[in-house]
Structure formats: C-alpha cells, structure tokens
ZAZA-178811 format. One record per residue (C-alpha): residue number from 1; residue in three letters; chain; x negated, y negated, z negated. Coordinates in steps of 0.05 Angstrom, whole numbers. Each point is the difference from the previous one (the first is absolute). Layout:
N
<nuvex num="NUM" residuo="ALA" cadena="A" east="X" north="Y" up="Z"/>
...
This chain:
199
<nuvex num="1" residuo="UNK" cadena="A" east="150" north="-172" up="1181"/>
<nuvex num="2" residuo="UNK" cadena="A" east="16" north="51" up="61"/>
<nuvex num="3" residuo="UNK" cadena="A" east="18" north="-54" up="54"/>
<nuvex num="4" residuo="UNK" cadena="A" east="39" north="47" up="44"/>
<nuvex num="5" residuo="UNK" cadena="A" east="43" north="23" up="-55"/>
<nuvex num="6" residuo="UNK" cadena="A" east="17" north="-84" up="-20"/>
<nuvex num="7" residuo="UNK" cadena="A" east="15" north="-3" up="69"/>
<nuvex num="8" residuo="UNK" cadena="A" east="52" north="59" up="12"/>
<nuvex num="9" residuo="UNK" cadena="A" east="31" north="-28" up="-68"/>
<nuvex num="10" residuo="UNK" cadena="A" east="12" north="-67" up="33"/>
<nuvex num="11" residuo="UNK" cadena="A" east="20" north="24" up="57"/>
<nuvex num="12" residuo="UNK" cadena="A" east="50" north="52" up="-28"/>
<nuvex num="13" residuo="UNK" cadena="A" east="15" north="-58" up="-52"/>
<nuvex num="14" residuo="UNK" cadena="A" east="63" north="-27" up="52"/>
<nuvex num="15" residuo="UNK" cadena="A" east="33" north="66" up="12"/>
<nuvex num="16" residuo="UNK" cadena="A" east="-4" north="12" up="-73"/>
<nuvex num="17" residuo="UNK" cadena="A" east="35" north="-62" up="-29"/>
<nuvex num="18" residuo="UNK" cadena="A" east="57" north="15" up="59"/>
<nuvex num="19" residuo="UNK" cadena="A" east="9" north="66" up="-15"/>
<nuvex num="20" residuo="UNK" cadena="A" east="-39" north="51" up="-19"/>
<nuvex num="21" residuo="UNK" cadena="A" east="-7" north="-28" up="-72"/>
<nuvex num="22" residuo="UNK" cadena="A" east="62" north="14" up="-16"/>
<nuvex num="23" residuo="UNK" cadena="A" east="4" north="73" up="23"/>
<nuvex num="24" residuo="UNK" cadena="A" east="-62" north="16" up="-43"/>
<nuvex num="25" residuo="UNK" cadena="A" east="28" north="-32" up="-56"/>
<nuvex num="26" residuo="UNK" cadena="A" east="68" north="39" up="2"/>
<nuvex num="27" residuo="UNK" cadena="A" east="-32" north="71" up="27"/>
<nuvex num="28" residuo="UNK" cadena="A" east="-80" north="1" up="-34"/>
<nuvex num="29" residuo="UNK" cadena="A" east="27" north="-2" up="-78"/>
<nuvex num="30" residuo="UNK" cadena="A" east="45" north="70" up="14"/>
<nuvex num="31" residuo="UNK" cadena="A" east="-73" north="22" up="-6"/>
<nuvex num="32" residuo="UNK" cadena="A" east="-8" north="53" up="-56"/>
<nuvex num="33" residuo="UNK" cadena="A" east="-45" north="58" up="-33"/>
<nuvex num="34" residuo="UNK" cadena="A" east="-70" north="15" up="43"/>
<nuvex num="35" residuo="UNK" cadena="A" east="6" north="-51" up="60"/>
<nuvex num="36" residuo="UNK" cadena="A" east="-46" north="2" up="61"/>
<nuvex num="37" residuo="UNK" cadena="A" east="2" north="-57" up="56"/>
<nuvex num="38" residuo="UNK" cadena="A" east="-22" north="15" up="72"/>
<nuvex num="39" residuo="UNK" cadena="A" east="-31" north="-65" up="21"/>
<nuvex num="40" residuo="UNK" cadena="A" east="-5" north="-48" up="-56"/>
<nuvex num="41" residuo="UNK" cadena="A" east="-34" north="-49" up="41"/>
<nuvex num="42" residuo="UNK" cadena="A" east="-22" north="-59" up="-36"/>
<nuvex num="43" residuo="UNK" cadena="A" east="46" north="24" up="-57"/>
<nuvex num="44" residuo="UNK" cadena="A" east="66" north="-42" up="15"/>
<nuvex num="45" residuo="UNK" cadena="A" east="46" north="44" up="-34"/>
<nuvex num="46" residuo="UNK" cadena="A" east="-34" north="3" up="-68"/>
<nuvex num="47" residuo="UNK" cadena="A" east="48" north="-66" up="-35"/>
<nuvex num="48" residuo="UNK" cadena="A" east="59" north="46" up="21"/>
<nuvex num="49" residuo="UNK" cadena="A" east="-13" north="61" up="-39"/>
<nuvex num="50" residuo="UNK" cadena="A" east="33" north="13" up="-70"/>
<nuvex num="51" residuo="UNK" cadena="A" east="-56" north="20" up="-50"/>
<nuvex num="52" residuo="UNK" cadena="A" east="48" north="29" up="-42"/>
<nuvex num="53" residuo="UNK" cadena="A" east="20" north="49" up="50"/>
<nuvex num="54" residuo="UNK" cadena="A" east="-68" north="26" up="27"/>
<nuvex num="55" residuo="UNK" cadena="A" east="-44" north="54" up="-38"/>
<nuvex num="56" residuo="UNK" cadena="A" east="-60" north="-13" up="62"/>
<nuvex num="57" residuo="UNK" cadena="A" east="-10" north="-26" up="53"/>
<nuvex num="58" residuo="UNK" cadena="A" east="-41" north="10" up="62"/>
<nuvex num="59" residuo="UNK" cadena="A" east="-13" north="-42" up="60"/>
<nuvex num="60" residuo="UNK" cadena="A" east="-36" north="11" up="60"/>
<nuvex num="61" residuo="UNK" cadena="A" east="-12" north="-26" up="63"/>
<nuvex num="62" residuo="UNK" cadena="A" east="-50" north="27" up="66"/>
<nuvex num="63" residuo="UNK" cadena="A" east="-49" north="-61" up="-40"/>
<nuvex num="64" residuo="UNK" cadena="A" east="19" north="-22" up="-63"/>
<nuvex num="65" residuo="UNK" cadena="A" east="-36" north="-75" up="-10"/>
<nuvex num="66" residuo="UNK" cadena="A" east="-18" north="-47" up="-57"/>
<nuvex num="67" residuo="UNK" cadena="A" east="74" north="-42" up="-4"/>
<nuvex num="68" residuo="UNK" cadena="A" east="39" north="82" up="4"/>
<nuvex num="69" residuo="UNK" cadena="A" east="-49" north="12" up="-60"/>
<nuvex num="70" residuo="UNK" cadena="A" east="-1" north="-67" up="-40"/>
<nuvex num="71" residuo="UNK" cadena="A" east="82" north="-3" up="9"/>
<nuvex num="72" residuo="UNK" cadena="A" east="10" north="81" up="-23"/>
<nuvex num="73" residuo="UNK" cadena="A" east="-47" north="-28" up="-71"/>
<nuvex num="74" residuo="UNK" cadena="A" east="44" north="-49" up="-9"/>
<nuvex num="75" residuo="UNK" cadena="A" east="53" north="31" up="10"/>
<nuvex num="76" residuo="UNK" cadena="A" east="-24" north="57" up="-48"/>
<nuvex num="77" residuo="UNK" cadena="A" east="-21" north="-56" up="-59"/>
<nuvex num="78" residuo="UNK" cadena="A" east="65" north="-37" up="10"/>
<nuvex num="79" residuo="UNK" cadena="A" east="43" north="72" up="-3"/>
<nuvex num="80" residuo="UNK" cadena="A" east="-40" north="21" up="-71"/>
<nuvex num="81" residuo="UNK" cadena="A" east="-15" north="79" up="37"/>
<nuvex num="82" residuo="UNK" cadena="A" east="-61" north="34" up="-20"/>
<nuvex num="83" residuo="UNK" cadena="A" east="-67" north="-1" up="39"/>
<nuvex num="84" residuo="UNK" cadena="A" east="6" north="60" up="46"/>
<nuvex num="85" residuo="UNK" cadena="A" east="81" north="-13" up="17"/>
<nuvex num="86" residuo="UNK" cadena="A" east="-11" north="-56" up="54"/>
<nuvex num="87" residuo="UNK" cadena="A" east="-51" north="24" up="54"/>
<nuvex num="88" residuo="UNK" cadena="A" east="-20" north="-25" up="71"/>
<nuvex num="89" residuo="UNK" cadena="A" east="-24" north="62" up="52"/>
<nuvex num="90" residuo="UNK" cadena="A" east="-17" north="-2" up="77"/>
<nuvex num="91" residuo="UNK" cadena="A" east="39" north="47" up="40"/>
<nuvex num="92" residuo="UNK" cadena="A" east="35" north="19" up="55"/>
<nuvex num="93" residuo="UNK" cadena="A" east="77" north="7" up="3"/>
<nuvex num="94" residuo="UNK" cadena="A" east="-12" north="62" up="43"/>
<nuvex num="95" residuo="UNK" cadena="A" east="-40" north="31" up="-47"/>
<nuvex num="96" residuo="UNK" cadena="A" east="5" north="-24" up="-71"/>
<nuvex num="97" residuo="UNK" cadena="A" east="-49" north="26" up="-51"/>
<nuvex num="98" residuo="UNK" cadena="A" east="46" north="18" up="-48"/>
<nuvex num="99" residuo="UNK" cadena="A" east="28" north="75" up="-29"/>
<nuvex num="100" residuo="UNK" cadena="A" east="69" north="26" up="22"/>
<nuvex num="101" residuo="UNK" cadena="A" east="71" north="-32" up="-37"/>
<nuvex num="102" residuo="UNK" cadena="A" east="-51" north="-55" up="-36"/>
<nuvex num="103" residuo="UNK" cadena="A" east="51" north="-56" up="2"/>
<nuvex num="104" residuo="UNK" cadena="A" east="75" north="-31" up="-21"/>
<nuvex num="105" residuo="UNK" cadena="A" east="2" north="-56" up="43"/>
<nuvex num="106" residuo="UNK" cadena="A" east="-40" north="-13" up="70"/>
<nuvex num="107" residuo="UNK" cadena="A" east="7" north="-68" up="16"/>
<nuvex num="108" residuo="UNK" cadena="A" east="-20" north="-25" up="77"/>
<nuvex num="109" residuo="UNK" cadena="A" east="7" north="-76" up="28"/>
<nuvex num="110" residuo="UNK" cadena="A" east="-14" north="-17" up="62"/>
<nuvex num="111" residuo="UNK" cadena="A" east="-45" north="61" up="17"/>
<nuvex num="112" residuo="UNK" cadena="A" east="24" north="54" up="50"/>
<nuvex num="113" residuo="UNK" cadena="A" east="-2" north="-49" up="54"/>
<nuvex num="114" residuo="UNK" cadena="A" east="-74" north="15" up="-2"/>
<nuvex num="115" residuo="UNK" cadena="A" east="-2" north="66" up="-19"/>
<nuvex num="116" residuo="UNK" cadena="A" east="-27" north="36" up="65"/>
<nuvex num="117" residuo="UNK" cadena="A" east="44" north="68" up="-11"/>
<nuvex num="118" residuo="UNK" cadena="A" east="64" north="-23" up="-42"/>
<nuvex num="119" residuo="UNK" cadena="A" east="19" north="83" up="-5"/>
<nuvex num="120" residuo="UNK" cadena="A" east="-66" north="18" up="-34"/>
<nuvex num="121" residuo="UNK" cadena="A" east="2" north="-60" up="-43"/>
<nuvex num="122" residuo="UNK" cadena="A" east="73" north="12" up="-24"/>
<nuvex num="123" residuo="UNK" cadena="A" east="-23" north="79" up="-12"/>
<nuvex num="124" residuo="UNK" cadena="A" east="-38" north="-15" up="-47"/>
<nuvex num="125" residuo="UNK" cadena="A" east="43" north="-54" up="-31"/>
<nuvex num="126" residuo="UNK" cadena="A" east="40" north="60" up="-13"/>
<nuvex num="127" residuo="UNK" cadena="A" east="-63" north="39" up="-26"/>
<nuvex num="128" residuo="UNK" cadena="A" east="-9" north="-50" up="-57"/>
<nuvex num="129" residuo="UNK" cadena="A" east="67" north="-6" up="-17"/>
<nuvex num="130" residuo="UNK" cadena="A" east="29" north="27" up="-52"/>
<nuvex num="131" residuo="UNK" cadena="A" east="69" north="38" up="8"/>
<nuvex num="132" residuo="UNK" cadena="A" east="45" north="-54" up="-32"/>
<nuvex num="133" residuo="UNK" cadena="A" east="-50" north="-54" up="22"/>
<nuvex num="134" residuo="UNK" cadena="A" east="20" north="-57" up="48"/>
<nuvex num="135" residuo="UNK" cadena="A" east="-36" north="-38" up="52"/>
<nuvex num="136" residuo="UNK" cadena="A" east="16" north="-78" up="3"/>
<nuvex num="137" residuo="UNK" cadena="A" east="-9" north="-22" up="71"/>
<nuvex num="138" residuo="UNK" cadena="A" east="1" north="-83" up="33"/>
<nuvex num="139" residuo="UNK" cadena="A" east="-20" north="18" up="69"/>
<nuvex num="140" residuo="UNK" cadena="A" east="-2" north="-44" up="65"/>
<nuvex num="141" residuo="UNK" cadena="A" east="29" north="46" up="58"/>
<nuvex num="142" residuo="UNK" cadena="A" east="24" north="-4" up="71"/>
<nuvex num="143" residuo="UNK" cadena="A" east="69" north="-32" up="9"/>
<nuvex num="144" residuo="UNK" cadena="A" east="62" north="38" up="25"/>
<nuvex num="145" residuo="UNK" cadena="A" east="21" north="-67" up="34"/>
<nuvex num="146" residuo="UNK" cadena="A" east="-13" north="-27" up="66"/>
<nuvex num="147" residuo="UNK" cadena="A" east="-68" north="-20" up="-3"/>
<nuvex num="148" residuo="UNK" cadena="A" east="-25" north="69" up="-22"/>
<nuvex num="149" residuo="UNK" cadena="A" east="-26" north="5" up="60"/>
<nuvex num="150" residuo="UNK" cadena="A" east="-44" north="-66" up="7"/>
<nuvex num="151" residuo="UNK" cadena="A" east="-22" north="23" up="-69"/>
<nuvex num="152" residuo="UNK" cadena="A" east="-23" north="66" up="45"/>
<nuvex num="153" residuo="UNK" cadena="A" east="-36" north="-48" up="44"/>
<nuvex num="154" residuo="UNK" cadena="A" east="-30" north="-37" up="-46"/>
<nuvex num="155" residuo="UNK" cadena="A" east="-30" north="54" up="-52"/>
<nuvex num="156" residuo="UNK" cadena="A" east="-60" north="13" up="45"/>
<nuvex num="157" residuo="UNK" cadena="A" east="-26" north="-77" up="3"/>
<nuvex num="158" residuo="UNK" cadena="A" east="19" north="3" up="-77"/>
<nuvex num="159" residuo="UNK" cadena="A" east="-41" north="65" up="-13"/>
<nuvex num="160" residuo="UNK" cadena="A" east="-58" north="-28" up="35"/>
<nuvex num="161" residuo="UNK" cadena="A" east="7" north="-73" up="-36"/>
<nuvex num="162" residuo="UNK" cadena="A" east="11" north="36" up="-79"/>
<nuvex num="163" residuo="UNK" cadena="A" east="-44" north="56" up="18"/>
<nuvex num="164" residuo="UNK" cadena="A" east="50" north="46" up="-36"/>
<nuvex num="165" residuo="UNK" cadena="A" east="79" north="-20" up="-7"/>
<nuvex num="166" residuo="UNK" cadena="A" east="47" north="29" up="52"/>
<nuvex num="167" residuo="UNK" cadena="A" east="70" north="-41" up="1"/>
<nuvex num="168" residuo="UNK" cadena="A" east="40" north="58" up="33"/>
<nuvex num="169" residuo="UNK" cadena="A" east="2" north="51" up="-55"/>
<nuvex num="170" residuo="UNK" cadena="A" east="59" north="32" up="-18"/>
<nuvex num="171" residuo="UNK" cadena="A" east="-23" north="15" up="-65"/>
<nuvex num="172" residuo="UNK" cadena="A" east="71" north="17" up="-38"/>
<nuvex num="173" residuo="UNK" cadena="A" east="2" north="55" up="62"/>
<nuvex num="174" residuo="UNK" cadena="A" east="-63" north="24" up="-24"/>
<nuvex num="175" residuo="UNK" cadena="A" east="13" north="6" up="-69"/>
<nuvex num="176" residuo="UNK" cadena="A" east="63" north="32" up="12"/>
<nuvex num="177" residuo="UNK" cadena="A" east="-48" north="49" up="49"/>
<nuvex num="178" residuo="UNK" cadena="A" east="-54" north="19" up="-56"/>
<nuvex num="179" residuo="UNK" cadena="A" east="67" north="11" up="-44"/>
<nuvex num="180" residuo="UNK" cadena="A" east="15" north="-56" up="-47"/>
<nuvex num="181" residuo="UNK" cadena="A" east="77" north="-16" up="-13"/>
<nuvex num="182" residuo="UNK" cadena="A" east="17" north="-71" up="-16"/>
<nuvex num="183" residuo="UNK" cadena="A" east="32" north="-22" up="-68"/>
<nuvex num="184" residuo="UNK" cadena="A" east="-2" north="-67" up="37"/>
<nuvex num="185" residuo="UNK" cadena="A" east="-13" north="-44" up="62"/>
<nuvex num="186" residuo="UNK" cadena="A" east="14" north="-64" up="21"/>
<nuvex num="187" residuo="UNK" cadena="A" east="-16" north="-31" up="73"/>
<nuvex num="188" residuo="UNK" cadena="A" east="-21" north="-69" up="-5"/>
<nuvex num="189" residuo="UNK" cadena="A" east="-37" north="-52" up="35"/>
<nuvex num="190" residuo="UNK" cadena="A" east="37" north="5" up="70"/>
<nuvex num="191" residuo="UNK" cadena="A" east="-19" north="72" up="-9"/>
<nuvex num="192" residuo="UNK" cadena="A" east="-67" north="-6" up="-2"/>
<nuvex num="193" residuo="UNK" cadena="A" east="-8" north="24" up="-83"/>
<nuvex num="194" residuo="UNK" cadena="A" east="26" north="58" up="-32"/>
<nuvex num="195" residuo="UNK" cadena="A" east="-9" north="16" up="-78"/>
<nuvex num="196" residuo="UNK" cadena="A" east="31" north="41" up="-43"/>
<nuvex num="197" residuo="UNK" cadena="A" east="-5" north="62" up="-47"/>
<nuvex num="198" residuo="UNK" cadena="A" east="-16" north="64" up="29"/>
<nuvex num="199" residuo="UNK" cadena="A" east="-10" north="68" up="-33"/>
C-alpha cells in the first residue's frame, strides 16, 4: 500500500464527510459519454460516477499510484465496461496527451490550485472538449470576503508547506479568461469553494 496516498485520504477524510462529499455526489454523476479527469488523485470520485452514463473514461494525474489504479479496476468491474473503457495515464494538465475535441465531460476536483499556469491548463481543457461537452468543476479558491487578504499572506508559507497548492486563486476568473461560460456556480464554504457546470 502507497503510504502517502493512505495518508492524504485520512487527512482529506474530515473535509470530505463536512462537505465536499456531498458536492461530488450531486455534481460527479452529470458525468456522460468520453469523460477525462484532471487530477484523479487517489481516485476519490470514482463511487460518484453513473456507469450507465459513461462510454470511457480516463483519469490522470502528474503520478498516477497504486490506490488511483486499484480504485479505477474496481470501479471498471463493479460498472460491467469493457477492458479498454476505464484507463489510468500520467499527465500534465498543461499539456494533456490526448487528440483535439476527444471528450463529453472533463471533470476536475480540487486541482487548479496546483496547476502552475491555470490559462494553459484551461486551454487545453478547451482543446479536448468537445463542442457540446461540459466541464464539471469543485474548486477551492480565494474568498471575496474580508480575509482574502490574510489568505494572500498566507499562500506563500502554504506553497512552501504543500509544495504545490496556492489558496489565492481566482480560478472562476480564470475560467471565465480562457473562455468557459457557466451553466452553473455556487459559492460555498465561506467562499472558499466554487463548483459548478461550465461549458
């Protein structure tokens, strides 16, 4: 077992019962057709798809590790889709290794906090995206309240301490930037999360 991926589970474990459980659960089954996920992590999101909805799906991650990988088999068993519709890929969000208008649905959790250039990443969102297709988004961003700007001072001890996640993205400004539209979003968490349906 890949003890640094039991621990972020545990850790994110909290957060998830609170909150972000529930947002999955309502936004990650809208999922349909040829489905990518940006940053599948240790594969939370899998128990939220619908099967019955998805034709493939692909997830990747910067380093995809044994629980991503023994969580997408499961999931692919469990859903009854053929051998090649379920796979697990390294990449980079700024550079997927994918063809052009690939996908229905791109699906990204908790992952553009990290992403070092949030316009490249969201280009090729758009790349891969089918027109028609939607992007389903849960993202942690930085509040439009009055502690936005403690949040300011506190991203660069964060940055150092995670090594990668930035809490002072305005990452519904960048979408909105790299020109997505939203269906939906809803502010939550003392504006600190945003998720939604963007196209």
């Amino acid at each position: 077992m890949n003890h640094p991926e039991t621990l972020f589970d545990a850790v994110m474990y909290p957060l998830e019962a609170v909150s972000l459980n529930r947002k999955r659960r309502r936004l990650i089954p809208r999922a349909w057709g040829d489905v990518l996920e940006i940053g599948a992590g240790t594969g939370v999101n899998l128990r939220y798809y619908d099967p019955t909805s998805i034709r493939s799906l692909l997830l990747t991650d910067l380093s995809t590790g044994d629980r991503l990988r023994e969580r997408a088999a499961a999931f692919q068993r469990r859903a009854g889709l053929p051998g090649d519709a379920v796979t697990v890929r390294d990449a980079d969000a700024m550079k997927l290794p994918v063809p052009d208008g690939a996908f229905d649905t791109v699906v990204m959790t908790l992952v553009f906090c990290s992403v070092p250039d949030q316009h490249a990443g969201f280009a090729e969102v758009k790349r891969v995206l089918r027109p028609g297709g939607q992007l389903l988004f849960i993202e942690h961003v930085r509040p439009h309240s009055a502690v936005r700007h403690l949040v300011d001072q506190l991203n660069p001890l964060w940055f150092r301490l995670t090594r990668e996640c930035n809490i002072n993205r305005d990452t519904a400004a960048a979408m909105h930037a790299s020109g997505f539209f939203f269906d939906e979003i809803t502010v939550s968490g003392r504006g600190f999360l945003i998720h939604g349906v963007a196209r």
